[in-house]
C-alpha positions in Angstrom: -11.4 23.8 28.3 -12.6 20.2 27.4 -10.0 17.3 27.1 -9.6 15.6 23.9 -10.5 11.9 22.7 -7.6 10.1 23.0 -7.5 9.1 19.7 -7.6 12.1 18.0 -3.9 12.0 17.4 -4.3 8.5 16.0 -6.5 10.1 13.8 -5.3 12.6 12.7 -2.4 10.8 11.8 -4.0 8.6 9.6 -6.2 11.1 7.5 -2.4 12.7 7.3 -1.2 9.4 5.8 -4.3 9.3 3.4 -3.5 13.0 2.1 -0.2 11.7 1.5 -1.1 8.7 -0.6 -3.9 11.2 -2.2 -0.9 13.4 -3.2 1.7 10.1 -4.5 -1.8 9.1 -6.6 -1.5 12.8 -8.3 1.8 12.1 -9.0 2.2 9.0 -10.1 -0.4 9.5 -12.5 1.0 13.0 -13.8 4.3 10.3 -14.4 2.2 8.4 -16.7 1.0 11.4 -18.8 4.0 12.8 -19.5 5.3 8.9 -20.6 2.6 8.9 -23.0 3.0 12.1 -24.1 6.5 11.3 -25.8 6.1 11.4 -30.0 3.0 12.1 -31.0 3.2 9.9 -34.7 2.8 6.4 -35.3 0.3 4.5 -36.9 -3.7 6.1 -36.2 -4.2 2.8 -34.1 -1.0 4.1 -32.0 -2.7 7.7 -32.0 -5.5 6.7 -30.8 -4.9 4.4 -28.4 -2.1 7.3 -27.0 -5.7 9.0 -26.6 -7.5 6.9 -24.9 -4.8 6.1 -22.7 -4.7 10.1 -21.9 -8.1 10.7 -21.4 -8.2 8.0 -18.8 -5.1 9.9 -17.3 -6.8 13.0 -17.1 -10.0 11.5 -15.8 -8.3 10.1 -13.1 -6.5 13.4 -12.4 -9.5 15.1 -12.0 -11.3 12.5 -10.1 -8.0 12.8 -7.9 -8.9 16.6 -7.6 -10.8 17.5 -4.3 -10.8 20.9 -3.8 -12.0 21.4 -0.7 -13.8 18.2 -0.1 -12.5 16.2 2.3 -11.1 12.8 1.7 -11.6 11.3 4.9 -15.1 11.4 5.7 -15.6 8.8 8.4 -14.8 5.2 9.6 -16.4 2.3 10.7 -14.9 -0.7 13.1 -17.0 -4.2 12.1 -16.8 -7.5 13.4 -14.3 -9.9 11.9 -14.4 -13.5 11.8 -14.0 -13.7 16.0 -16.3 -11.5 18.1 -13.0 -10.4 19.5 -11.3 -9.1 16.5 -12.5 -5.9 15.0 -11.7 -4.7 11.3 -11.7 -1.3 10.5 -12.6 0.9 6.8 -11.8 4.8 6.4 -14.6 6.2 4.1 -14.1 8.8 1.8 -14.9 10.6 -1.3 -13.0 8.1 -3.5 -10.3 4.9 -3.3 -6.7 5.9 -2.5 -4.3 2.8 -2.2 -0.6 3.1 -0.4 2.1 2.1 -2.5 2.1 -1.2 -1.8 -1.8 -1.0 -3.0 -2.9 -1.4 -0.1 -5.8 0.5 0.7 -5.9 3.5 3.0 -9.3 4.9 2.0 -12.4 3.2 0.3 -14.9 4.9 -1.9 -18.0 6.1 -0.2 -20.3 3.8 -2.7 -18.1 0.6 -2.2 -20.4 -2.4 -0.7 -18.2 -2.6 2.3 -19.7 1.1 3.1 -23.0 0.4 3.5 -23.0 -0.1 7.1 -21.9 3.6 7.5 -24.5 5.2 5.9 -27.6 1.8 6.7 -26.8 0.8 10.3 -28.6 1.6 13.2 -28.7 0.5 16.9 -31.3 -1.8 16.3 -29.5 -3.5 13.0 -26.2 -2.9 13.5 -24.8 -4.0 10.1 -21.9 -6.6 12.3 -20.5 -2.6 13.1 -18.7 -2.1 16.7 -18.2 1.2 15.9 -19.2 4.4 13.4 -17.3 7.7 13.6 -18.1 10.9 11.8 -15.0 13.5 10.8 -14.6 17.0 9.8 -11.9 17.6 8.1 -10.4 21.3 7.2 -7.5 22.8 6.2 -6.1 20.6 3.2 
């Protein structure tokens, strides 16, 4: 039997906490919908701006649709502004924010992802640190 890393719990705690943000997302925007979805006459600028409105809703809701992708798809730890302090950036199939908008996850194609996918031991992107995840089961 091997031992585990000791922060796997961390972890695993965290990718919980981003499935939970993930899930207030999904609701917050299925809110909105239904808001906008109240009375359906008005002027044709009302109408259509209604429409707009709801095909950015639904955009997002399926944007905010995995599947079974996971969310959480890795991290990295850089270098802050002291050699001593370290920064870390969950990367994941797209940007979920807590509710205080802070973010939890950011999108795989954000600039501050590169180093995950471009550094290397010889260029190390100002990274400390790169983990890999596998993520099952939500």
């Amino acid at each position: 039997m091997s031992a585990q890393h000791p922060d796997i719990a961390t972890e695993q705690a965290f990718i919980d906490h981003a499935y939970e943000c993930l899930e207030l997302s999904k609701t917050d925007a299925w809110k909105l919908r239904d808001l906008s979805e109240a009375g359906r006459g008005g002027t044709f600028q009302a109408r259509y701006e209604r429409d707009v409105f709801d095909e950015a809703l639904v955009n997002r809701l399926t944007a905010l649709d995995l599947g079974d992708a996971a969310l959480v798809f890795g991290r990295i730890d850089r270098f802050a502004e002291s050699p001593d302090a370290l920064e870390s950036f969950h990367i994941g199939r797209l940007a979920v924010s807590d509710q205080n908008r802070e973010p939890v996850v950011v999108d795989w194609r954000a600039p501050v992802a590169e180093p995950f996918y471009r550094a290397t031991g010889r260029e190390t992107m100002g990274l400390a640190r790169r983990r890999h995840f596998s993520v099952q089961g939500h």
